[in-house]
C-alpha positions as a LaTeX table, in Angstrom:
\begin{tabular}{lrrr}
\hline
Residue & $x$ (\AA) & $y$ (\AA) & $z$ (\AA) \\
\hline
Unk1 & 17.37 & $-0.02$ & $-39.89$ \\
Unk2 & 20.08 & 2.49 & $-39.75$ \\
Unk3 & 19.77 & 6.37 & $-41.38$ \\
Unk4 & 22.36 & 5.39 & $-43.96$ \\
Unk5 & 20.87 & 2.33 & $-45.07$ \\
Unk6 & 17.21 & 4.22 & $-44.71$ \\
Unk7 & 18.74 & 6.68 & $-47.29$ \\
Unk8 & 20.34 & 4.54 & $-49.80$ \\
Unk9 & 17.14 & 2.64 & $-49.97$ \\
Unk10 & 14.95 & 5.72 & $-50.80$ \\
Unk11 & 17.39 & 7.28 & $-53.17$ \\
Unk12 & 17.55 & 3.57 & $-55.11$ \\
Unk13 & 14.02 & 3.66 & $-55.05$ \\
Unk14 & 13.60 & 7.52 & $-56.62$ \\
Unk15 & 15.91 & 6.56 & $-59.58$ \\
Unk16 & 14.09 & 3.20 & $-60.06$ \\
Unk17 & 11.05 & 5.05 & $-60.43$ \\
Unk18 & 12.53 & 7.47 & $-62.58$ \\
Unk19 & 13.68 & 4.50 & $-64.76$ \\
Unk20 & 10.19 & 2.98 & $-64.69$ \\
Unk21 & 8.62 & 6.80 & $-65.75$ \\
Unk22 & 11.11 & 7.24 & $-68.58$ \\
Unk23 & 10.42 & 3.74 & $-70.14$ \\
Unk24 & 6.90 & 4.26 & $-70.08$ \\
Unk25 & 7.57 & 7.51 & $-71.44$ \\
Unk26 & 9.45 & 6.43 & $-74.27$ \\
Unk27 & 6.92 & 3.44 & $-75.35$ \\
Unk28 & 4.13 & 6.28 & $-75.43$ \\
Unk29 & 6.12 & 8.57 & $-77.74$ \\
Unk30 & 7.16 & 5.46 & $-80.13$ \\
Unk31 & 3.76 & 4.29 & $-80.20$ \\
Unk32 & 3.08 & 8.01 & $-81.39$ \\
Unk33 & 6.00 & 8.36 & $-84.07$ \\
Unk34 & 4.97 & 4.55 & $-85.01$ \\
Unk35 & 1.54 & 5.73 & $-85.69$ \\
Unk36 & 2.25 & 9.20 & $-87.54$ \\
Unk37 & 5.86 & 8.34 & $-88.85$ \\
Unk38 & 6.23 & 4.83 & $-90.63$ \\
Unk39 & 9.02 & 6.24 & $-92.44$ \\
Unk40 & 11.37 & 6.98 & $-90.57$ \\
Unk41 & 10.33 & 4.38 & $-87.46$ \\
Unk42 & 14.12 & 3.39 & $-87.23$ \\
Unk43 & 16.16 & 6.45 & $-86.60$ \\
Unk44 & 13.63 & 8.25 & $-84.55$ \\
Unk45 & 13.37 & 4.62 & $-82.29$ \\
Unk46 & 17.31 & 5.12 & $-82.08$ \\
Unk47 & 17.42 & 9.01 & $-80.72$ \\
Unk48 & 15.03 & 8.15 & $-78.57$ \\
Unk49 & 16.44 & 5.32 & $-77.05$ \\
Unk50 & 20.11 & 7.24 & $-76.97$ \\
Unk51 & 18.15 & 10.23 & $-75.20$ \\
Unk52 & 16.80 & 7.59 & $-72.55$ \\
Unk53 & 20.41 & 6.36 & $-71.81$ \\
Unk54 & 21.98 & 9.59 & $-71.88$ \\
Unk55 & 19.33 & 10.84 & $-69.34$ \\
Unk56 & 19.31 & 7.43 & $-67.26$ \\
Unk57 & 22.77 & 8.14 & $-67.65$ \\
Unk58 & 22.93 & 11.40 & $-65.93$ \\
Unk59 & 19.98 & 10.62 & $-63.53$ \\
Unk60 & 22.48 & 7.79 & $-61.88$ \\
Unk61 & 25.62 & 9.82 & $-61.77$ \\
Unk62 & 24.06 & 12.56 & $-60.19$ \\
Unk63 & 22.40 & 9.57 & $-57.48$ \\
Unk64 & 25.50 & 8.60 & $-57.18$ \\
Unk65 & 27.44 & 12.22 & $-56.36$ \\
Unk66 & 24.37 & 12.53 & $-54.55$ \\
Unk67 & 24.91 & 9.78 & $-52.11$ \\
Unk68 & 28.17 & 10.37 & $-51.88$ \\
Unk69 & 27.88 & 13.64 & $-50.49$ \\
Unk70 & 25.14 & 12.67 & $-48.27$ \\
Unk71 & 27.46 & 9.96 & $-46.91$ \\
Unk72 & 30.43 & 12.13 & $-46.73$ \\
Unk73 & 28.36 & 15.44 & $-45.19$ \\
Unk74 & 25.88 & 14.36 & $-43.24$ \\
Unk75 & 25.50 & 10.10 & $-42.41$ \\
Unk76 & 29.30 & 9.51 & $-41.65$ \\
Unk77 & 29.51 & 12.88 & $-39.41$ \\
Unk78 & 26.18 & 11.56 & $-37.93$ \\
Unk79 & 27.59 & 8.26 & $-37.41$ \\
Unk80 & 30.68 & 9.34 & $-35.96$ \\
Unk81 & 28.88 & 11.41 & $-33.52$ \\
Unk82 & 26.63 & 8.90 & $-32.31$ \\
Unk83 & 30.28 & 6.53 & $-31.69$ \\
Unk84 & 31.50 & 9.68 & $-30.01$ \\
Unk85 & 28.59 & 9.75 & $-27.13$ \\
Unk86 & 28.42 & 5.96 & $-26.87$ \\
Unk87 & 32.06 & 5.93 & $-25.91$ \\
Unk88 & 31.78 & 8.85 & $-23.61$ \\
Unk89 & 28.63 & 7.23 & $-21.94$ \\
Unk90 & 30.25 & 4.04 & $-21.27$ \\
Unk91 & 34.00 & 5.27 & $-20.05$ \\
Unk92 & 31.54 & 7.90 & $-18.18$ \\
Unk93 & 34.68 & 10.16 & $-19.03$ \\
Unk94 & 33.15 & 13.55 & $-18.82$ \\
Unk95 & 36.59 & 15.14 & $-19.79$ \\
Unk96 & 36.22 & 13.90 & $-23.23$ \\
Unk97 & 34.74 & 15.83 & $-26.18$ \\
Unk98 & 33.29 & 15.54 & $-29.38$ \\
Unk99 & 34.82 & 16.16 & $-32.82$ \\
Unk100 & 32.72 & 17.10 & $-35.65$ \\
Unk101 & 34.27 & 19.54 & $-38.18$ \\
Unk102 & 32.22 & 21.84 & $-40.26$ \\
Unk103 & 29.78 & 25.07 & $-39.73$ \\
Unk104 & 26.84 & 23.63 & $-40.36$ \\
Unk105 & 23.78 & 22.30 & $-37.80$ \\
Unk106 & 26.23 & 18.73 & $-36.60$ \\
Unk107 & 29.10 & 20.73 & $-35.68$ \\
Unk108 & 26.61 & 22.58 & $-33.99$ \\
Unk109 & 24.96 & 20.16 & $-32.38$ \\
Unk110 & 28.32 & 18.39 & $-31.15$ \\
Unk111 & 29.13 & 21.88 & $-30.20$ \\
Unk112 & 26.42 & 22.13 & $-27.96$ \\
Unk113 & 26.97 & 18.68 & $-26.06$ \\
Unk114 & 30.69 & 19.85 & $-25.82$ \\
Unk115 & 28.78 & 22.47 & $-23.60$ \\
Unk116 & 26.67 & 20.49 & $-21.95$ \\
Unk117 & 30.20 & 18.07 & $-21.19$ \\
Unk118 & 31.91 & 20.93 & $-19.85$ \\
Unk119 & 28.90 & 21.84 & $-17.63$ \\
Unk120 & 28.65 & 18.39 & $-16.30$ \\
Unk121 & 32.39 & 18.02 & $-15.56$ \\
Unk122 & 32.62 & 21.63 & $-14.03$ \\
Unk123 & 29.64 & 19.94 & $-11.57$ \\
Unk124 & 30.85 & 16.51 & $-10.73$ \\
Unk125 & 34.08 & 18.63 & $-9.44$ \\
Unk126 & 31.36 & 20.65 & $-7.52$ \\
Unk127 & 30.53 & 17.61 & $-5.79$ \\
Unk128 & 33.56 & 16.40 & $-5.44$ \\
Unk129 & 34.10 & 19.52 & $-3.28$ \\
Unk130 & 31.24 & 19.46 & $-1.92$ \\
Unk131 & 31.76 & 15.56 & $-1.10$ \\
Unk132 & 35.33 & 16.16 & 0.33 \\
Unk133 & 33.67 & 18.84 & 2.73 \\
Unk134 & 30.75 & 17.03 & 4.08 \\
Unk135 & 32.48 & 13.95 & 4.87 \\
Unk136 & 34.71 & 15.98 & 6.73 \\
Unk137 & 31.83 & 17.87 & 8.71 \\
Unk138 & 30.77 & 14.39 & 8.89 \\
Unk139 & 33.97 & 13.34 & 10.63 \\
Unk140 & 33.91 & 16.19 & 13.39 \\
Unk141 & 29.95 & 15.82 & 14.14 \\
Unk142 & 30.81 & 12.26 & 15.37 \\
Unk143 & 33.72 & 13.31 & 16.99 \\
Unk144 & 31.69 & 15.76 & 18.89 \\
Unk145 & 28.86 & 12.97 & 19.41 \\
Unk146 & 31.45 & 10.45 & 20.65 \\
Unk147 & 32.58 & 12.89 & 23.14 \\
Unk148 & 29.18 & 14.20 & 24.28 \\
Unk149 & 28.34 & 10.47 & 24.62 \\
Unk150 & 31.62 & 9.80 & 26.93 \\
Unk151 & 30.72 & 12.95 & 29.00 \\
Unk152 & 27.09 & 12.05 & 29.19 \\
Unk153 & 28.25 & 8.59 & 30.65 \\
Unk154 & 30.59 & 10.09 & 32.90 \\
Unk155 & 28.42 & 12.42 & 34.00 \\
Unk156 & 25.10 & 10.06 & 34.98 \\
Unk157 & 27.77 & 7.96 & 36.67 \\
Unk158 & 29.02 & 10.82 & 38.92 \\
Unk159 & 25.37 & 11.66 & 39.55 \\
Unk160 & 23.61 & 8.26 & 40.13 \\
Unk161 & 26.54 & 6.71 & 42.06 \\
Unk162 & 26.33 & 8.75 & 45.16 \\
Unk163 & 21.85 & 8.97 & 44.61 \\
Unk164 & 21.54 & 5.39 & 44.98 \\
Unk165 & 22.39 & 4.78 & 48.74 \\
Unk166 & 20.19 & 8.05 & 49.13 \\
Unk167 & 17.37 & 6.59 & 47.61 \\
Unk168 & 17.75 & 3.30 & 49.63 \\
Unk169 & 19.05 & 4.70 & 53.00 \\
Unk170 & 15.83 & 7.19 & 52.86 \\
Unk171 & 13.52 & 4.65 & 52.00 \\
Unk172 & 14.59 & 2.65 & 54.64 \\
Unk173 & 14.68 & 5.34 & 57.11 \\
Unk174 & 10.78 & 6.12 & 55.92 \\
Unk175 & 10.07 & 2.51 & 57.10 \\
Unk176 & 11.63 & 2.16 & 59.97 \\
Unk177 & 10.95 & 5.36 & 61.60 \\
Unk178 & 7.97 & 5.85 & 64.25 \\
Unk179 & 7.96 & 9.65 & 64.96 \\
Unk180 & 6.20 & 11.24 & 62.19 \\
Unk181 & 7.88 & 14.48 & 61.82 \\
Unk182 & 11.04 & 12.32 & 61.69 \\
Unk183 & 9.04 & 10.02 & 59.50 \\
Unk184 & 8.08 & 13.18 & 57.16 \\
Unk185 & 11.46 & 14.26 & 56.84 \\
Unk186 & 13.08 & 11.27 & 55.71 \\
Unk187 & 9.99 & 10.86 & 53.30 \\
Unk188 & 11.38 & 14.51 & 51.61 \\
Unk189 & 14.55 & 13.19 & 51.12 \\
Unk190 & 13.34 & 10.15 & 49.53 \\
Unk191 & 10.85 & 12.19 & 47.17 \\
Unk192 & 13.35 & 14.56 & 46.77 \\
Unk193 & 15.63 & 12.22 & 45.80 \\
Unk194 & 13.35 & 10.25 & 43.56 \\
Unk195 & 12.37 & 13.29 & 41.75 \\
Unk196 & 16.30 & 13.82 & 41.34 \\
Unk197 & 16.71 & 10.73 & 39.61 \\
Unk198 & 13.86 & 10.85 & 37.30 \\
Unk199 & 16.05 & 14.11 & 36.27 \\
Unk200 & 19.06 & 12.56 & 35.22 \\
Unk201 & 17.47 & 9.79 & 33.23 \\
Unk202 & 15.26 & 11.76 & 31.48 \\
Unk203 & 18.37 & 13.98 & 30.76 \\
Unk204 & 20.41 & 10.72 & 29.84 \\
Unk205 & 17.24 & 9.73 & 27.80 \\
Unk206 & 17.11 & 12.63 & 26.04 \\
Unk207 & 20.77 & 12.47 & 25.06 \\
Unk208 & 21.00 & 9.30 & 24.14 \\
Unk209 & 18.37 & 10.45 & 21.74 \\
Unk210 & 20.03 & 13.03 & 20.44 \\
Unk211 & 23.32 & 10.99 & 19.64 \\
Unk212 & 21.12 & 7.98 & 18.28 \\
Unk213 & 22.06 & 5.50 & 21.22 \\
Unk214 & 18.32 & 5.34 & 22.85 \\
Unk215 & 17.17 & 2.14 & 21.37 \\
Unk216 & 14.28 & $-0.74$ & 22.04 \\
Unk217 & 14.12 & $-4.35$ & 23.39 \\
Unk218 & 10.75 & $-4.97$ & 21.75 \\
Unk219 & 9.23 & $-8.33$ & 22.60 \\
Unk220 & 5.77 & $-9.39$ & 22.28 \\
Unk221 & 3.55 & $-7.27$ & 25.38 \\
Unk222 & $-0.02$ & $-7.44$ & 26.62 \\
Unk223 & $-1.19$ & $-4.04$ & 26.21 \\
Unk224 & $-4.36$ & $-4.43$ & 28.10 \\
Unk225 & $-2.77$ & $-5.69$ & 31.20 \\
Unk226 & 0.41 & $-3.20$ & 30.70 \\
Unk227 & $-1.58$ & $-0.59$ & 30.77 \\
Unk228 & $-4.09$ & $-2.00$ & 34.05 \\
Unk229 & $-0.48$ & $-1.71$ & 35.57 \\
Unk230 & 0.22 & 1.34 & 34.75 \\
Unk231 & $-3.45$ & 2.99 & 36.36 \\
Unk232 & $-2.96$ & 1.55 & 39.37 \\
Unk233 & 0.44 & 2.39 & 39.50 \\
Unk234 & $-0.65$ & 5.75 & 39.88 \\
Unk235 & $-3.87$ & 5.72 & 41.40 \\
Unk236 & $-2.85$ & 7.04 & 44.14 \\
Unk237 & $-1.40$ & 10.45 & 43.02 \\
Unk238 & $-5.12$ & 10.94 & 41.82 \\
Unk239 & $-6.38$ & 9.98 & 45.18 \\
Unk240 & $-3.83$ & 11.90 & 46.74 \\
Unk241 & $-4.65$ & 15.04 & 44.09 \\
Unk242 & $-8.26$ & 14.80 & 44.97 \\
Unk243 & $-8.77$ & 13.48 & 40.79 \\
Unk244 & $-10.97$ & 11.43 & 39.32 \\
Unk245 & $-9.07$ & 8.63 & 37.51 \\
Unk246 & $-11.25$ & 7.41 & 34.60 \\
Unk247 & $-10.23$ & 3.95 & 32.34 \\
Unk248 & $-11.98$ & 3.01 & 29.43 \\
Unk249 & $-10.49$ & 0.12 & 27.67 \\
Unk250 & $-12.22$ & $-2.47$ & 25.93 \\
Unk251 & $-12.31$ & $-6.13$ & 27.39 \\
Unk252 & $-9.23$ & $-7.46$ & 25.26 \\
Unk253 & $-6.73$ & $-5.78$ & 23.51 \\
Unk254 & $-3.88$ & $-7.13$ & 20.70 \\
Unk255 & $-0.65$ & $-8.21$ & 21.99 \\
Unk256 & 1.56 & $-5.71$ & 20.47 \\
Unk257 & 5.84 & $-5.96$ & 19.61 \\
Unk258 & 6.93 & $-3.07$ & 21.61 \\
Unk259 & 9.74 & $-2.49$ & 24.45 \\
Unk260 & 7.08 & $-2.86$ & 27.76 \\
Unk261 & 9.68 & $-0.44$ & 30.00 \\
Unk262 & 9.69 & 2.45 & 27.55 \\
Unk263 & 5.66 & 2.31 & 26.70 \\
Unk264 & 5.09 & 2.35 & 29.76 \\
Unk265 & 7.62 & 5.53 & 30.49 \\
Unk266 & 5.22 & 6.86 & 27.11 \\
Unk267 & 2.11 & 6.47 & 29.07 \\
Unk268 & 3.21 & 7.76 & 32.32 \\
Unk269 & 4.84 & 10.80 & 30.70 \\
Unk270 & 1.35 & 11.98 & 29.53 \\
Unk271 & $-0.37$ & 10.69 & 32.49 \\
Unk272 & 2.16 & 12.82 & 34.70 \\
Unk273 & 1.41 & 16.03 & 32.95 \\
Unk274 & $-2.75$ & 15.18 & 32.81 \\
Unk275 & $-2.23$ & 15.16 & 36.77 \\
Unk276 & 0.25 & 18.37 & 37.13 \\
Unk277 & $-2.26$ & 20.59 & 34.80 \\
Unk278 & $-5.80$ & 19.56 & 36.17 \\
Unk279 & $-6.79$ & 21.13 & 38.98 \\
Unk280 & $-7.96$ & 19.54 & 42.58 \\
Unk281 & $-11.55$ & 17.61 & 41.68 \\
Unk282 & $-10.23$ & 17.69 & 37.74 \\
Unk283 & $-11.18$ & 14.07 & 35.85 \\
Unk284 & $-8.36$ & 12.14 & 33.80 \\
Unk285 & $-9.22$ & 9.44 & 31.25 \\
Unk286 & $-7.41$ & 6.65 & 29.71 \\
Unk287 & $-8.75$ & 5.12 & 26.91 \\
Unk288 & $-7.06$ & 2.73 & 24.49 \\
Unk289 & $-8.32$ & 0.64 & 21.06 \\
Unk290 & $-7.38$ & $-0.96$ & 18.40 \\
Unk291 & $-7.41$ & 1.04 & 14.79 \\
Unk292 & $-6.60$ & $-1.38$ & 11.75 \\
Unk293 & $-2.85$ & $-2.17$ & 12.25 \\
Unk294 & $-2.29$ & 0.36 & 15.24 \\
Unk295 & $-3.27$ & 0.33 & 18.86 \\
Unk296 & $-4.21$ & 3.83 & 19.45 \\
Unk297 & $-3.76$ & 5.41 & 23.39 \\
Unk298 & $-5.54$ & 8.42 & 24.44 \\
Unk299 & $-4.84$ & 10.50 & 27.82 \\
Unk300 & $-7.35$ & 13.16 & 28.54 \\
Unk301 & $-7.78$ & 15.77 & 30.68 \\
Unk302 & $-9.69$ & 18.78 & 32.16 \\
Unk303 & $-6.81$ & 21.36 & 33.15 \\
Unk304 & $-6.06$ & 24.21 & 31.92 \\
Unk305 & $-5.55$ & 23.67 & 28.25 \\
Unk306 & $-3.13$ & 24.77 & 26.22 \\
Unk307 & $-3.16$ & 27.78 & 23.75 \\
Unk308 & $-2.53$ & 27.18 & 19.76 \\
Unk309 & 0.69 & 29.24 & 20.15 \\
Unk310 & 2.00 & 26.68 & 22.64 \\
Unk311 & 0.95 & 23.59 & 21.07 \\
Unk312 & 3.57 & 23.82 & 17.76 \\
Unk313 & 6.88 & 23.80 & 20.41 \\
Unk314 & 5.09 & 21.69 & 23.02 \\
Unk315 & 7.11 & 18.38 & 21.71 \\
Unk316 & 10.28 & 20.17 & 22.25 \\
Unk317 & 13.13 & 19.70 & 24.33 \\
Unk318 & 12.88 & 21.82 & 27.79 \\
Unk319 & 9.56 & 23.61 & 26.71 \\
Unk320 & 7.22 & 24.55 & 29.68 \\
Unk321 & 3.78 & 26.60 & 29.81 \\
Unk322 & 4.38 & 30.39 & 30.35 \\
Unk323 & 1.88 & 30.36 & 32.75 \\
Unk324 & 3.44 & 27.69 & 34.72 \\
Unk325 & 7.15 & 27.53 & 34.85 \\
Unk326 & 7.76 & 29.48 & 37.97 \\
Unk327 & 4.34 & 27.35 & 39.94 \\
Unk328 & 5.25 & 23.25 & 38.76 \\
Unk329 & 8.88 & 21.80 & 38.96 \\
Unk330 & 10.42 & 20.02 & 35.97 \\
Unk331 & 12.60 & 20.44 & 33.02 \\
Unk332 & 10.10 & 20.36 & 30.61 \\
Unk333 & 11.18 & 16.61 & 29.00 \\
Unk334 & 8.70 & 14.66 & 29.57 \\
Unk335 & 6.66 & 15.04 & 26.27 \\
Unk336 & 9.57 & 15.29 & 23.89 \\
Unk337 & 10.85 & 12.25 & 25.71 \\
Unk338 & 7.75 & 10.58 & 25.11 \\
Unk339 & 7.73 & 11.87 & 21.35 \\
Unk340 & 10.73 & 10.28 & 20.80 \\
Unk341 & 10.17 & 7.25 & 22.03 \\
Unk342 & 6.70 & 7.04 & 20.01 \\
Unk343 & 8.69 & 7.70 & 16.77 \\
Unk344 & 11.02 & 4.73 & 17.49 \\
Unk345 & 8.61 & 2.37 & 18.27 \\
Unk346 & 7.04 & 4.07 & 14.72 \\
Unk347 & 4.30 & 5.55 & 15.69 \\
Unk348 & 2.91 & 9.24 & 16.00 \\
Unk349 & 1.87 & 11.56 & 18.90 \\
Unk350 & $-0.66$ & 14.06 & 18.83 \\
Unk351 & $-2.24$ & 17.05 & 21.21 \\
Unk352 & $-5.82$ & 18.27 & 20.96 \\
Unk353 & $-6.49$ & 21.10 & 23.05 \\
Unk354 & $-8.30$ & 24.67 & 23.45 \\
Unk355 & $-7.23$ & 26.84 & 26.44 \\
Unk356 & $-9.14$ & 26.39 & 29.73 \\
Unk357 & $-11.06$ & 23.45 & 27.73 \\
Unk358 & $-8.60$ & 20.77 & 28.62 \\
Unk359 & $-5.86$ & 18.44 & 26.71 \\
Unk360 & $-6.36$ & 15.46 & 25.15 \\
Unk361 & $-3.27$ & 13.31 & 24.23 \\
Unk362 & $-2.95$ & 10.70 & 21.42 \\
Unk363 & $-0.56$ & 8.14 & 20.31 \\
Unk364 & $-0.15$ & 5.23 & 17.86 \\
Unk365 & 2.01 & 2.28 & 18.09 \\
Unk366 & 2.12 & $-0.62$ & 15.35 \\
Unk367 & 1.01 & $-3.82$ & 16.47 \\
Unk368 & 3.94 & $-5.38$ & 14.89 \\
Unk369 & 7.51 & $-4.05$ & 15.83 \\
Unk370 & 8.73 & $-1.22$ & 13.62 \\
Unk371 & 12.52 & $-1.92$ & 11.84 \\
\hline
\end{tabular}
């Protein structure tokens, strides 16, 4: 039910009660004049009943000027406002304004969503602006990341071209030779080498990140034997280290969808930097479960520790301990390398540590492969 209907119906309803009133009123004073006045019944019946009219009369042309101004002043204003923001809503033409003459509280009111127009319009140009510029920032970042991508190719082919017959030739040279100081040397080149080329693809890794080109093959994986792989893989840099290597995995664990070359590159990451921080005699643990929809991997030591200070940029690029940059090689990639990774597969990585108390290293990885 509309205002203007809402307000013809109560004003039709006052004057019908003020009809209703005035008869009864009129009955009660003839009943009276009946009663005292037999005489002259008639003509007092007639002025009465001419009064009634003549007041009925005025009672309805009044209504009627009445509603007329109310239609004229305030419900065809009203209504005309209303048509006013329903057509600027649905063009969405914020340009447009509203026209309500007068001084009273609707020109007011369509005064005030005139503001509130202007204000919008003056902020959709904003963003225009604002728009025009960041698609144009937009533009240039991948510019730059399309050339830092061609340069990063470029330069990992430079490097790794020439490393490769290093990495065999030494290698085969460590084989084949007999004298040991020979033997020894060519075994330098070869780790020397090696350690070279873990370099460049953690630095192509890292880039790659960076640009959002490092992605997953995920595929279903046995985690369990994946990571019985991994220990022995490098049970001998624990022998070699004089380490205890600890496992502690339980006898099955879920098949989970994850790329099996980068968890393992997770894995060995941490277990890397649990050997280079514990000391000679030092125990490293493995330990792996399964938590609800996650399979959880912990890597624990019992070096050195690492301070509270350290442990909010230890996930960054090229971050190394200020104790130990100038005594341990590396670039300091390893555990944002391993971060990243994590995230993709969409998990988390965590540290707990207290200095000289030891590290302990956690991460999470769905058990069904992250989009």
């Amino acid at each position: 039910m509309t205002l203007r209907y809402k307000t013809r119906v109560i004003i039709g309803g006052m004057f019908l009660g003020l009809i209703v009133i005035l008869y009864f009123l009129s009955e009660s004073i003839l009943l009276v004049d009946r009663g005292g006045m037999a005489g002259n019944g008639f003509g007092q019946e007639a002025a009465i009943s001419l009064l009634i009219l003549i007041i009925v009369g005025v009672g309805l042309m009044f209504g009627a000027v009445t509603l007329f101004l109310l239609e004229k002043q305030v419900l065809s204003r009203l209504s005309r406002l209303i048509s006013n923001i329903r057509s600027i809503g649905t063009r969405g033409d914020l340009s447009a304004r509203v026209s309500i003459p007068g001084v009273d509280e609707l020109a007011t009111l369509a005064s005030a969503i005139n503001g509130m127009l202007a204000a919008l319009e003056q902020s959709k140009d904003e963003l225009q602006e604002l728009y025009q510029n960041e698609k144009g920032l937009r533009q240039e970042l991948e510019d730059e990341i399309n050339k830092r991508v061609e340069f990063t190719r470029a330069l990992v082919h430079e490097l790794k071209t020439p490393l490769t017959p290093v990495l065999a030739s030494s290698e085969l040279l460590t084989q084949q030779l007999k004298d040991k100081p020979l033997r020894g040397l060519a075994q330098n080149i070869n780790q020397g080498a090696s350690n070279l080329n873990q370099r460049i693809d953690e630095l192509l890794d890292l880039a790659r990140g960076e640009v959002g080109l490092l992605h997953l093959n995920s595929e279903p994986v046995d985690a369990g034997q994946l990571l019985k792989e991994i220990v022995n893989s490098v049970r001998p840099v624990a022998s070699r280290n004089s380490q205890k290597l600890t496992v502690e995995l339980p006898p099955s664990l879920p098949t989970i969808h994850a790329d099996a070359e980068r968890f393992q590159q997770i894995v060995l990451n941490l277990m890397s930097n649990a050997f280079k921080f514990t000391p000679s005699g030092g125990e490293i643990t493995l330990r792996a479960k399964k938590d609800g929809v996650n399979l959880i991997v912990e890597v624990q030591d019992t070096g050195c520790g690492i301070s509270k200070e350290e442990q909010k940029e230890l996930f960054e690029p090229y971050h190394r301990m200020v104790n130990d940059r100038q005594r341990l090689s590396g670039l300091g990639l390893g555990l944002s390398l391993a971060k990243k990774l994590v995230e993709l597969h969409g998990g988390t990585i965590g540290v707990k540590s207290r200095k000289g108390k030891g590290s302990k290293f956690c991460f999470s990885i769905p058990l069904e492969a992250a989009n």
